[in-house]
C-alpha positions in Angstrom: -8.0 -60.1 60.8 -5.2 -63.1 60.6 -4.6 -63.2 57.2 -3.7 -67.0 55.3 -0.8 -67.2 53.4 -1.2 -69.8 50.8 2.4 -71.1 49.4 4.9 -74.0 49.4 6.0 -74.8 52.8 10.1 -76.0 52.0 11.0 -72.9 50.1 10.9 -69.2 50.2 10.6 -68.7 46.6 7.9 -65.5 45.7 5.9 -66.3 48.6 9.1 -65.0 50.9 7.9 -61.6 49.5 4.9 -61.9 50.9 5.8 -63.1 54.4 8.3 -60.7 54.6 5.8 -57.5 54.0 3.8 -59.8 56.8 6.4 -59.5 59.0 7.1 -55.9 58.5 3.6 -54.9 59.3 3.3 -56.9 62.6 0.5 -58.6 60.9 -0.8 -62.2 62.4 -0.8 -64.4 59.0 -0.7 -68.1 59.2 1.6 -70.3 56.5 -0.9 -72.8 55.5 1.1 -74.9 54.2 3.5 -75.2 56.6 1.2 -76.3 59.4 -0.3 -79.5 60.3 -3.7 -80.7 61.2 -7.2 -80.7 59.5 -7.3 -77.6 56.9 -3.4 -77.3 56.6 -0.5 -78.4 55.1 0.4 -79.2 51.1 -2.7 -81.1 50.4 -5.1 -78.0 51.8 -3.4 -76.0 49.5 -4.1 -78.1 46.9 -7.4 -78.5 47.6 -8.1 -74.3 47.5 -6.4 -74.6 44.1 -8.3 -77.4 42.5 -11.1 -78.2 44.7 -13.4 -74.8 45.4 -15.6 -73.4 42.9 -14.0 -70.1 42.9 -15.4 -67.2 41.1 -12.2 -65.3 40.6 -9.4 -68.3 41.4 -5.5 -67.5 41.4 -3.6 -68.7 39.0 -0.4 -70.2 41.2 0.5 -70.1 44.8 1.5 -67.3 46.5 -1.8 -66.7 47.5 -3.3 -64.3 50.3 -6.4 -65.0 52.0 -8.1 -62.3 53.9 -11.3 -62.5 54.9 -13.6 -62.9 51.5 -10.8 -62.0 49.8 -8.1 -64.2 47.7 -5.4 -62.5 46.3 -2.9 -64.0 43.5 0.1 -62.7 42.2 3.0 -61.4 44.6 3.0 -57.5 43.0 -1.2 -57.8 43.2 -0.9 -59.2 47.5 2.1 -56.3 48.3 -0.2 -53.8 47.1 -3.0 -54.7 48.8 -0.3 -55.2 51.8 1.2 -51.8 51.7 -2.5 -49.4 51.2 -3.6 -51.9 54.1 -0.5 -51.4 57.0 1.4 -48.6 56.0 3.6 -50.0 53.5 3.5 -47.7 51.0 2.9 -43.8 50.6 -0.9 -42.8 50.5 -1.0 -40.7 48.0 -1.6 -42.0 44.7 1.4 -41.5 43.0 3.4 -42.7 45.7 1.4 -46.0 45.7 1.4 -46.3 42.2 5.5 -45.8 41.9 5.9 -48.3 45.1 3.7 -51.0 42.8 5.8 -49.8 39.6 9.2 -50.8 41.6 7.6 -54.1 42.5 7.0 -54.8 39.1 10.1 -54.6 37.8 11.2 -56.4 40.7 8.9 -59.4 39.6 10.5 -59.1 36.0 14.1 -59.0 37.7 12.9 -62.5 39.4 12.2 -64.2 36.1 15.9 -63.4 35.2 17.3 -64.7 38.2 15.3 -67.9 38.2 16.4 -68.2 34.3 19.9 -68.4 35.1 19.8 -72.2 35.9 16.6 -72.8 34.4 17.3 -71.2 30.9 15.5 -73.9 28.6 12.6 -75.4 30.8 11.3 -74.8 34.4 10.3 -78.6 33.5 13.8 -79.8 33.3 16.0 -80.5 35.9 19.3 -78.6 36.5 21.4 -81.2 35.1 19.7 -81.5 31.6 20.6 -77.7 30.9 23.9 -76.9 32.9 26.0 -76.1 29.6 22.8 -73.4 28.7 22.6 -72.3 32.7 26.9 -71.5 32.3 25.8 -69.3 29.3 22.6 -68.0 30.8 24.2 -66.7 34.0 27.3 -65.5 31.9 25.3 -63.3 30.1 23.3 -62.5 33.2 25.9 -61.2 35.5 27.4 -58.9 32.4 24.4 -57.2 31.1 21.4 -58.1 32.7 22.0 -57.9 37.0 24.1 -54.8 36.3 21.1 -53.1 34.1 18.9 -54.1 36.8 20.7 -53.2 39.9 22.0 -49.8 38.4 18.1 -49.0 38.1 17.5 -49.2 41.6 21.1 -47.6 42.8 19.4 -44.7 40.8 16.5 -45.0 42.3 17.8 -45.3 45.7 20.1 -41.8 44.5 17.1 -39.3 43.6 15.4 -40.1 46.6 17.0 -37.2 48.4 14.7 -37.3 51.3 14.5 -40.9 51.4 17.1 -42.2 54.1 18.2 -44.7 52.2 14.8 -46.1 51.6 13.1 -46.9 47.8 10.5 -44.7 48.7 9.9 -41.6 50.4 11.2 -41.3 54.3 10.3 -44.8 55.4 10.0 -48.3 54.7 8.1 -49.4 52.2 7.1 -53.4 50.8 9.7 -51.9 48.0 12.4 -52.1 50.6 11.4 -55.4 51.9 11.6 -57.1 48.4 14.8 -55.1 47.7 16.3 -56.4 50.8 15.1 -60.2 49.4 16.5 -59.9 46.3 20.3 -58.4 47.0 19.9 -61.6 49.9 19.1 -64.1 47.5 22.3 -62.7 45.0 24.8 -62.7 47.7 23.8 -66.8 48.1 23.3 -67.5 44.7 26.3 -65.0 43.4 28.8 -64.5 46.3 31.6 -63.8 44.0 30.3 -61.8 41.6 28.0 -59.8 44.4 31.4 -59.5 46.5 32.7 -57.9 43.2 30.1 -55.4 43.0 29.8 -54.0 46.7 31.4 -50.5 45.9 29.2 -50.1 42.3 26.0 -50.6 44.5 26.6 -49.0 47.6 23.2 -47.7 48.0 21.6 -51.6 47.9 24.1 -53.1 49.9 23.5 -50.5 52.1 19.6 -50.5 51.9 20.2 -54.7 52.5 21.9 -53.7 55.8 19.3 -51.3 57.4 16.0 -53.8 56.4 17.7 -56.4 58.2 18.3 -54.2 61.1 14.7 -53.5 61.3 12.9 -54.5 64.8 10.4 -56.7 63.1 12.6 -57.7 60.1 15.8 -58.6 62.5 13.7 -61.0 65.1 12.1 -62.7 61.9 14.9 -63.4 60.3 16.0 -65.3 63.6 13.2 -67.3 63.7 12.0 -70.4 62.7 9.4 -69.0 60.5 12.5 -68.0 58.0 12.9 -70.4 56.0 16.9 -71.0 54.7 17.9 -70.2 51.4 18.2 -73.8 49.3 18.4 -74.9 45.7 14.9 -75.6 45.2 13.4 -71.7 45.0 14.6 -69.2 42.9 18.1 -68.5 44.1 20.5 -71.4 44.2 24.2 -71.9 44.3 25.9 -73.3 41.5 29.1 -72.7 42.0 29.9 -73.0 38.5 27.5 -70.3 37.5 29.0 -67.7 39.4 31.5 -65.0 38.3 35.0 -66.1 39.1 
């Protein structure tokens, strides 16, 4: 099956999760968006959004098609993902603490995001820079410290897990880990340079996901798209720790 990857085509944003658990698995998927043609590009993903009488429609892009299936929600398209290539444990309780940990990644994301966008998503950066400055303040002292000493302890009482989220190998967990601690260390470079030695473990996690065969040669391709200040991690200088 080549699975359809429905999101927007300049940014990586949530749909980078997705095409990164793609990747991972070796899995052909095209990016409608970011193709051209009949049946492609911005306005074809427009048109699955607002123009098909779906029964079960998603709410927002990143969307996965694959075969009858459409699957909203970035948590919702890793777990199918990861029971689908090997991207998560098989038992039950693995799968279930591999979605939990992807949850609370999506939660983490909304944090992020709020750090420049603190009163509106509506509202450009300039019309709420002196509530982004507190925002992010607040952010970088209590919230990205809460959130990243979860997973360091995550990463610590998994004795047998090689550095891994989850069990002895990787996982979608790891993938969106890896995303995450990338998309601080271009939105936050001082404050992430700061914090190296206090999260060892998920600098250290960042490092082997991006070593991975199939990780590695995406991340040199074309299909990876560059970080920018359009998604959810941008650089604002002024927002970082100095």
């Amino acid at each position: 099956m080549k699975y359809e990857l429905y999101y927007w085509p300049t940014i990586q944003g949530r749909g980078e999760f997705v095409r990164l658990a793609l990747e991972m698995a070796g899995a052909p998927y095209l990016d409608v968006a970011r193709q051209s043609g009949r049946g492609a590009g911005v306005a074809e993903l427009i048109r699955f959004l607002n123009g098909r009488n779906l029964e079960r429609p998603p709410f927002a892009p990143p969307f996965l098609k694959a075969g009858r299936l459409v699957i909203g929600q970035t948590p919702n398209i890793l777990q199918f993902l990861g029971m689908r290539h090997d991207l998560a444990p098989k038992d039950e309780g693995g799968r279930l603490w591999t979605h939990q940990l992807e949850l609370t990644m999506a939660d983490f994301l909304v944090e992020i995001h709020d750090t420049h966008h603190p009163v509106a998503a509506g509202l450009y950066y300039d019309d709420q820079r002196k509530e982004a400055r507190r925002r992010a303040a607040d952010f970088l002292k209590n919230r990205a410290p809460k959130f990243l000493g979860y997973f360091e302890g995550v990463l610590a009482r998994n004795a047998r897990g090689k550095g891994y989220l989850v069990g002895a190998k990787p996982t979608y967990a790891d993938t969106s880990m890896f995303q995450i601690m990338a998309g601080l260390r271009f939105a936050f470079p001082i404050a992430m340079s700061k914090s190296a030695r206090r999260y060892r473990r998920l600098f250290a996690l960042h490092g082997k996901v991006q070593l991975l065969p199939q990780i590695a040669a995406y991340l040199a391709s074309p299909r990876r798209i560059p970080f920018n200040n359009e998604g959810i991690f941008r650089r604002y200088p002024e927002l970082d720790a100095s």
